[in-house]
N, C-alpha and C positions, 0 to 999 in steps of 0.2 A: 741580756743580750738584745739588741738592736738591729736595724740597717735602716738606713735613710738614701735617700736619693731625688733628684729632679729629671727633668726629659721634654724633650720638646719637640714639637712635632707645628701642626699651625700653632698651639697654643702650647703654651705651660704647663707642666702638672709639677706636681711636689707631693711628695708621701715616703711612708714608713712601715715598717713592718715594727709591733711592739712583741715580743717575745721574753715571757716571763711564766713562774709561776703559777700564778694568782693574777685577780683582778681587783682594780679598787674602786668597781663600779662607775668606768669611765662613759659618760655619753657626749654624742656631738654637739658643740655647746658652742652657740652663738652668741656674741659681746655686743650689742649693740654701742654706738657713739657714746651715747650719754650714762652706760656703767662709769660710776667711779668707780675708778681706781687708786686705793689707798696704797704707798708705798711705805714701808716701816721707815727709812732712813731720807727718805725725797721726795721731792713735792710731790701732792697728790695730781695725777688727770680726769678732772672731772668731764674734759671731753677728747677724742679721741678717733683714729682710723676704727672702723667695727671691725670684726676680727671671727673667723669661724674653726673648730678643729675639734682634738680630742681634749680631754680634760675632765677631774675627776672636781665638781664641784664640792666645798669644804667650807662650812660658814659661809655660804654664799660669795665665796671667791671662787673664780674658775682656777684649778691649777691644772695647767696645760701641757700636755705631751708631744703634741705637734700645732700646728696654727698657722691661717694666711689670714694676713688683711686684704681689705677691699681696693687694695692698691697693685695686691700683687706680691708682694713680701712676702714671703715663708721662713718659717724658721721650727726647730726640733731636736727635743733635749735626749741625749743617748745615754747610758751608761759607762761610766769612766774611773771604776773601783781601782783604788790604789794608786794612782793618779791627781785627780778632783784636789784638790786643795782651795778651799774660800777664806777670807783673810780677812783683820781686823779692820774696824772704820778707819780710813785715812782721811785724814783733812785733805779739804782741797778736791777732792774726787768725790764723783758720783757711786756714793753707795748703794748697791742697789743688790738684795735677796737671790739665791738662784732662781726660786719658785714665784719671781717678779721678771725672772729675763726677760722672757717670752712677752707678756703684755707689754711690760714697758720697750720694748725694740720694736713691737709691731703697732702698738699705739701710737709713736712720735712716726716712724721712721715710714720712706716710700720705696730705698733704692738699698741696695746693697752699700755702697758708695759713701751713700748716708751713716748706715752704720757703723765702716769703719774708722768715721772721724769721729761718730759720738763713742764708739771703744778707748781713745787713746787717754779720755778723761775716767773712765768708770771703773770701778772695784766691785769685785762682786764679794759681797761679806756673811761669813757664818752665823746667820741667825734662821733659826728654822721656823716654819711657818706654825707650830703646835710642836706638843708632847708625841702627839696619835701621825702626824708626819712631820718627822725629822727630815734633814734636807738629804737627796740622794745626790751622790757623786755621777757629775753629771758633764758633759760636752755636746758642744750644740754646733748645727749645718745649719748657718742663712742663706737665702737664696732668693735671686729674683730673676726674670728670664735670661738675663746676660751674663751674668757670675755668682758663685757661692765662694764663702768663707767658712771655716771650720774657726769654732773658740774654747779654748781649754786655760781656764784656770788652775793653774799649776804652782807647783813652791816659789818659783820664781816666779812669779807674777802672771797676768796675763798674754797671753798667744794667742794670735790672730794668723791663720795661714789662708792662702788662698786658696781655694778645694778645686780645680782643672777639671776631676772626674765626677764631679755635683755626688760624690757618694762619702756617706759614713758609716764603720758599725763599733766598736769599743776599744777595745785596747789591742795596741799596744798606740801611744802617745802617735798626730795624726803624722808629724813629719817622717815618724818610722815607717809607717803605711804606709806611703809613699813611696820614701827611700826602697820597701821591701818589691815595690813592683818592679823594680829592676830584676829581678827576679825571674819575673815571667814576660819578658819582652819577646819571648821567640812565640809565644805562645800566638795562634792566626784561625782566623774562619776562615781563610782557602786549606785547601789539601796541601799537607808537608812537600818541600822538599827532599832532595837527600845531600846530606853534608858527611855521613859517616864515614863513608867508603867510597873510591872511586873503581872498588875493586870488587863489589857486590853488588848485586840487585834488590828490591826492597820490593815489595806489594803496600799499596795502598790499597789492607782488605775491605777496610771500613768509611764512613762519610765521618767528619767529626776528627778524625785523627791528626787535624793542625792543632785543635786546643790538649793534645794529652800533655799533660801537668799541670791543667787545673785544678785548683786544689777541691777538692768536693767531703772536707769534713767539715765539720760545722761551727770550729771557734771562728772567733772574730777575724784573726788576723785573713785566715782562708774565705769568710767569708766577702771581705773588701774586697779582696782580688776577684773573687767571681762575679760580685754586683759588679763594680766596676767594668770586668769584660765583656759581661752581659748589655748593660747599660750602655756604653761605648761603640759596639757591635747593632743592636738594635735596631732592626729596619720598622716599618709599620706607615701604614695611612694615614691622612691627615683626618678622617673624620673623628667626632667624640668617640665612638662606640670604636673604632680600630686604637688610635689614641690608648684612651681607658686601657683597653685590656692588655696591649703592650707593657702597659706602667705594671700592671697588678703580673704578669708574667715575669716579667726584671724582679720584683721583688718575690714573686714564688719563687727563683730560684735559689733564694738563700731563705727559703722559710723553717721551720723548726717541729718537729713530728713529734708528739708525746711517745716516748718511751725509749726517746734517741739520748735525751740530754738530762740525765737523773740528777739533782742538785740536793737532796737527802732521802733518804729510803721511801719510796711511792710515793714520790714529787717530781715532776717533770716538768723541764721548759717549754714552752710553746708557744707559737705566733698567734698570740690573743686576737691582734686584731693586724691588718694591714689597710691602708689608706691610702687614697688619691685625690690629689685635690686640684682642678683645673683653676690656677692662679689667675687666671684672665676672665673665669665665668663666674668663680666664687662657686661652685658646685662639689662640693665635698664628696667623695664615694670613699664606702668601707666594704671589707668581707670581714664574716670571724673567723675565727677555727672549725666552730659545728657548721658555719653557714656561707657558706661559697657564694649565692647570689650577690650580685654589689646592690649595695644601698645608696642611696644618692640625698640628700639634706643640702638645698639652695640658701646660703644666705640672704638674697635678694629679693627671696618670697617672704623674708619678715622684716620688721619694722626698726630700720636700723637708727634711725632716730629715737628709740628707748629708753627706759632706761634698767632693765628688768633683762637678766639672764634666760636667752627660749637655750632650753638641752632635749635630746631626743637618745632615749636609752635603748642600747645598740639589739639589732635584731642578731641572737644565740642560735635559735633555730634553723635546721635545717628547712628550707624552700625547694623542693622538686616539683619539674614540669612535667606531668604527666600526660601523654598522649596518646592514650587507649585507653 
């Protein structure tokens, strides 16, 4: 389980909440230009947009769970079980890996725009990266300050929808998501009206009482709905430091608490890590689970001319300010 999202405020941000299990000892891992990048089925880019985000490096490949380049692009792979469908090499089309999307969209590409014209040519095909990772069933949010697109390779081929709400989290398929937020269209941050009766009187006992029926469990489909309303709703200052923490608040509110989401006998889900990343400064922030402080990783303080992968393994521990 996932959620993704963007926000904007002077600037950009783009992040994720990752929510799983386990970890696969992911750190902030910076692409400099001159990484090649080897593609199994396409030509290799041996130079490229540099690129900063999460990702579990693997034979000295970064595989990426979220990433912006130095242009602004963002993009972020989710969960998509039962769904996900990757398909044989077609001639004629650009085949290209799932656990290649991410590089290769953020290495060529600068604009949304972009992207969706290099979609109409590309397949993305079942070949897994290793034995030790096989490929996950996966659907991805691009994003650059003016629009996101949702992509889901599906049995029918690929789907490109346009995302309005810059939010994603798993299933069910994204245009159901959508369609489902008809749903809660009465749902409001003013205080309710009354429509029941003209022949009763109502107390408005509490603040809050325009969103009741948001949904506040924790699958996916509920949680679209609340990021979304959250994110949509959203006030906040334009500084980095009001910014920031508006983003990191949107996505606490669909985060994941060990001992809520049992996925086999004394295993639980959780928001491993959650991400922000101002697409205009290249300034990456995380929290973990144990560590609420946000951590911040500048791509522009290293050597993006490179050609040598810089990662920076995520701080787990708790940080407290003590003042006494």
């Amino acid at each position: 389980m996932c959620t993704g999202a963007n926000y904007t405020t002077r600037d950009h941000y783009f992040g994720r909440n990752l929510d799983l299990e386990f970890s696969y000892n992911e750190t902030v891992t910076v692409t400099p230009r001159n990484f090649p990048f080897a593609f199994r089925r396409s030509e290799s880019l041996e130079t490229h947009h540099a690129m900063i985000g999460m990702a579990t490096i693997a034979d000295g490949y970064p595989l990426y769970y979220d990433a912006t380049n130095e242009q602004g692009l963002s993009m972020a792979g989710l969960n998509f079980p039962g769904n996900a469908v990757y398909h044989p090499e077609a001639p004629g089309r650009t085949d290209i890996t799932p656990f290649e999307f991410i590089p290769w969209i953020l290495g060529q590409f600068e604009t949304v725009g972009e992207v969706k014209s290099a979609l109409e040519t590309m397949n993305l095909v079942d070949i897994s990266f290793n034995e030790t990772f096989p490929l996950s069933p996966l659907h991805w949010i691009i994003s650059d300050r003016t629009e996101s697109i949702t992509v889901e390779s599906v049995a029918e081929g690929l789907r490109v929808y346009d995302n309005p709400v810059g939010v994603l989290t798993n299933n069910p398929p994204f245009d159901m998501q959508m369609f489902n937020l008809n749903n809660f269209m009465h749902l409001s941050k003013h205080p309710p009206e009354t429509h029941f009766s003209d022949e009763l009187e109502f107390d408005i006992y509490s603040r809050g009482m325009g969103a009741i029926g948001l949904p506040g469990d924790l699958s996916s489909a509920s949680r679209f709905v609340r990021a979304a309303f959250t994110k949509l709703n959203s006030v906040s200052g334009e500084t980095e430091s009001e910014s920031i923490s508006q983003f990191f608040q949107i996505l606490g509110s669909v985060a994941q608490q060990r001992g809520c989401v049992e996925v086999s006998p004394g295993e639980f889900e959780i928001t491993i890590y959650s991400s922000c990343c101002n697409t205009d400064t290249g300034v990456y922030y995380y929290t973990t689970y144990e560590n609420s402080r946000i951590t911040a990783v500048d791509m522009h303080r290293e050597d993006l001319d490179g050609r040598a992968l810089i990662d920076y393994p995520l701080t787990h521990e708790q940080q407290i300010l003590r003042q006494n």
